[in-house]
C-alpha positions, -999 to 999 in steps of 0.1 A, spaced: 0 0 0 27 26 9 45 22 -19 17 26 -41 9 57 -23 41 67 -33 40 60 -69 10 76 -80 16 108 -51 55 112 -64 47 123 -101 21 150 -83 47 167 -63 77 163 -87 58 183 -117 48 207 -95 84 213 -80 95 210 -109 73 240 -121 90 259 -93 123 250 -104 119 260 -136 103 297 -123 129 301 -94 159 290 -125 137 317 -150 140 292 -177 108 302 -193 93 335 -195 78 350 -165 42 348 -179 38 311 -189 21 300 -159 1 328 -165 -7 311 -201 -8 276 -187 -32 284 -161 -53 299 -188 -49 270 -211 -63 249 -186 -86 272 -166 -102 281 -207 -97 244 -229 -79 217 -209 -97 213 -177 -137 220 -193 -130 194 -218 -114 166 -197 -150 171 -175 -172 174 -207 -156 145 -222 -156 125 -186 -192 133 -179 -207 133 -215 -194 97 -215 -207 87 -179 -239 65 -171 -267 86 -163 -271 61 -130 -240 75 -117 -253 109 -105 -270 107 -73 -290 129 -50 -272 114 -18 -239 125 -33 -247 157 -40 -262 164 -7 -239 151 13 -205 172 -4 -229 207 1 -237 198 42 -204 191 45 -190 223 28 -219 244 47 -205 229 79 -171 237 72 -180 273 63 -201 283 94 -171 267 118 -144 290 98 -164 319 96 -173 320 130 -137 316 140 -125 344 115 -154 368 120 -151 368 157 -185 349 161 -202 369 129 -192 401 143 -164 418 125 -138 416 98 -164 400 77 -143 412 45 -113 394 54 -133 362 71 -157 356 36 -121 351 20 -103 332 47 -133 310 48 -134 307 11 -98 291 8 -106 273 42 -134 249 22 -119 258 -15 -101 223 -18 -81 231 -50 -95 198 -70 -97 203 -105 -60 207 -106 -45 187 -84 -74 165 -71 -85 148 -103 -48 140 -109 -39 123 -76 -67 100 -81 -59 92 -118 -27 80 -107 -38 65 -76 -70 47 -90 -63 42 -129 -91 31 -143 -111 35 -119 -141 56 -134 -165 54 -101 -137 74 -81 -129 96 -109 -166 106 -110 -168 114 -76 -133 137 -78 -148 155 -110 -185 161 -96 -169 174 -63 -151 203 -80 -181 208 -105 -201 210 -72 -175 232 -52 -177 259 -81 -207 278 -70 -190 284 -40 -166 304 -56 -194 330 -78 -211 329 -37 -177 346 -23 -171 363 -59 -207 384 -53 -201 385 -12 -172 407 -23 -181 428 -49 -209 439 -27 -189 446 1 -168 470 -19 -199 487 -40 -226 509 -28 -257 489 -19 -278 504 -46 -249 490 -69 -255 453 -56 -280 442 -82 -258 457 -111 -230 433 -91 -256 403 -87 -262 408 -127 -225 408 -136 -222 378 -114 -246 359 -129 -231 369 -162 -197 354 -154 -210 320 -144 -225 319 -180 -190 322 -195 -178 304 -169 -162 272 -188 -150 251 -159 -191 254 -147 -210 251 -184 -189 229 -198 -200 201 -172 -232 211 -175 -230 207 -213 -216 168 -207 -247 166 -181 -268 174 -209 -254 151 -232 -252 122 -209 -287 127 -191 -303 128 -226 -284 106 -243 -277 121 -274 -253 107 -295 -214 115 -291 -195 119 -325 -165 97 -321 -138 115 -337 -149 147 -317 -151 126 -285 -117 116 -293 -103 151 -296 -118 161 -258 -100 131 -245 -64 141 -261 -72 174 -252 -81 165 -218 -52 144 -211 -35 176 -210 -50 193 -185 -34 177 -149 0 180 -162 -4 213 -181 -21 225 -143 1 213 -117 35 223 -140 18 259 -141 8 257 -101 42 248 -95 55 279 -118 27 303 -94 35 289 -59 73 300 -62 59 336 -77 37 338 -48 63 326 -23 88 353 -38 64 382 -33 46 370 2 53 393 28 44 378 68 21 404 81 16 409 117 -9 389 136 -7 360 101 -8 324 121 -37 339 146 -61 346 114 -48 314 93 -49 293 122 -91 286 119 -86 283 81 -56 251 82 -77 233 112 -110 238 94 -91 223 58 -70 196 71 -99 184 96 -130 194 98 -139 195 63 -122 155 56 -140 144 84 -179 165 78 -173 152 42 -165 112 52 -192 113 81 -219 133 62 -218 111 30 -215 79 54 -246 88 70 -261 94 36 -258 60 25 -226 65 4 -197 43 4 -166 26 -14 -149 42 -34 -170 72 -41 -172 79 -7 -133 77 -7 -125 96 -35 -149 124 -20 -127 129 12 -96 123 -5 -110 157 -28 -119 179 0 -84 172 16 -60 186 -15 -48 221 -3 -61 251 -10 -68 263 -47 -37 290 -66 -68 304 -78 -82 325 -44 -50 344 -46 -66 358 -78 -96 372 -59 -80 380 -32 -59 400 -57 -88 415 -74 -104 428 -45 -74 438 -25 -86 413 2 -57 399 24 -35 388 -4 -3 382 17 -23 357 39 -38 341 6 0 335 -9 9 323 26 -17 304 30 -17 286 -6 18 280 -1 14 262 39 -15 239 29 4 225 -4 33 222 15 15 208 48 -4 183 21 31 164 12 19 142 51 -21 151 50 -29 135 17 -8 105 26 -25 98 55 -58 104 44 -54 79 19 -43 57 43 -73 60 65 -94 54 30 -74 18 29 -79 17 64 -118 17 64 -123 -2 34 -130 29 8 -102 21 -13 
């Protein structure tokens, strides 16, 4: 068991230090993992999850599922942001973000790739890792609004809700799923050649998005400054992502009536550290962005043990 651990975690953390090597050595241009991120974030990622889901059983999506990866997310939400808001009562700026990265497991590119490697072949656990980050994406558009209303006038929140609403439409990483949902829910036919072309295409995405993480996490580690008072306010957020979000996801699904390996897969997903991509809103909105870097950079670090031994307890209790 450990040394299959081992194999499929190694290639995970080598392309993504290698990423870093590569930035730190400034053998490519400064702005490729800018232009990876985008490759994958625009083409690679959405059509590895079309392709997946177009192609899935229509059987395979199920209420209890779905439930039980929101409850668990809700729980993990209300513990952080109680913890970072004082009890609801102040800082609610800088605790709707902390909170955000606290239950923003950073899946799609890292998640989906540990369990390729670590389940090859396995479709029922790579189902479960894709649906939790199609499923953890409104979360993101929830803090995205939360935000942009905090820093416009409150007669300027409906012109905010509507500009939302109009980035989840061009939002690929949430149509594109819904497009395969479509497909596979209906059944309508799948051209082969163009079916073939999403899977090439979508074979590119993990490498292409851990490489480019890799490339980001040394840029971010470069420019992080430690602000006063930084391991007081992350504190709630590292508890709440290494433990009380694996455990409310593994306990809430198990009381829904899911298990094996879907059950599995979901915990192993809500355990991957915290996604490169809330330093870009934090960025946006000028919202704590030296915690974020610090932050994204301590849970991919602190992962190296915590996914490891989460795996372990999926062997352990029979998931895997």
């Amino acid at each position: 068991m450990i040394s299959g651990i081992v194999a499929a975690l190694f290639p995970i953390f080598g392309i993504i230090f290698l990423g870093a090597i590569v930035a730190r050595c400034k053998l490519l241009p400064l702005n490729a993992a800018g232009s990876l991120s985008l490759y994958v974030y625009w083409i690679g990622l959405p059509v590895m999850m079309f392709n997946f889901i177009a192609r899935m059983p229509p059987e395979n999506f199920t209420g209890s599922y779905f439930a039980g990866v929101y409850i668990s997310t809700i729980i993990s939400y209300l513990v952080c942001f109680a913890a970072t808001s004082s009890f609801f009562r102040k800082n609610k700026r800088e605790a709707t973000m902390l909170t955000w990265m606290a239950c923003f497991p950073n899946v799609a590119f890292m998640g989906v790739a540990v369990t390729l490697l670590l389940l090859p072949g396995n479709q029922e656990a790579l189902t479960a890792s894709v649906m939790y980050s199609v499923l953890n994406s409104p979360l993101m558009f929830l803090t995205d609004m939360r935000l942009s209303m905090y820093q416009s006038q409150s007669k300027k929140g409906w012109a905010a809700l509507g500009s939302l609403c109009l980035s989840m439409l061009r939002n690929p990483l949430l149509m594109a799923p819904l497009a395969g949902l479509a497909i596979c829910l209906l059944r309508l036919p799948q051209p082969e050649p163009l079916m073939n072309m999403a899977s090439m295409l979508g074979a590119t995405a993990a490498p292409c998005a851990l490489f480019g993480m890799g490339m980001s996490l040394s840029a971010l580690v470069a420019g992080a400054n430690f602000p006063a008072g930084w391991l007081r306010r992350q504190l709630p957020v590292h508890l709440v992502k290494m433990l009380v979000l694996p455990a409310s996801t593994y306990l809430v699904l198990l009381w829904l009536g899911v298990s094996g390996v879907t059950l599995g897969a979901a915990t192993l997903a809500s355990c991957m550290p915290v996604g490169v991509a809330s330093y870009v809103v934090a960025e946006k909105y000028r919202v704590v962005p030296e915690d974020t870097a610090i932050t994204v950079f301590l849970s991919t670090v602190m992962s190296i043990a915590g996914i490891p031994l989460v795996i372990t307890a999926m062997y352990w209790l029979g998931a895997f």
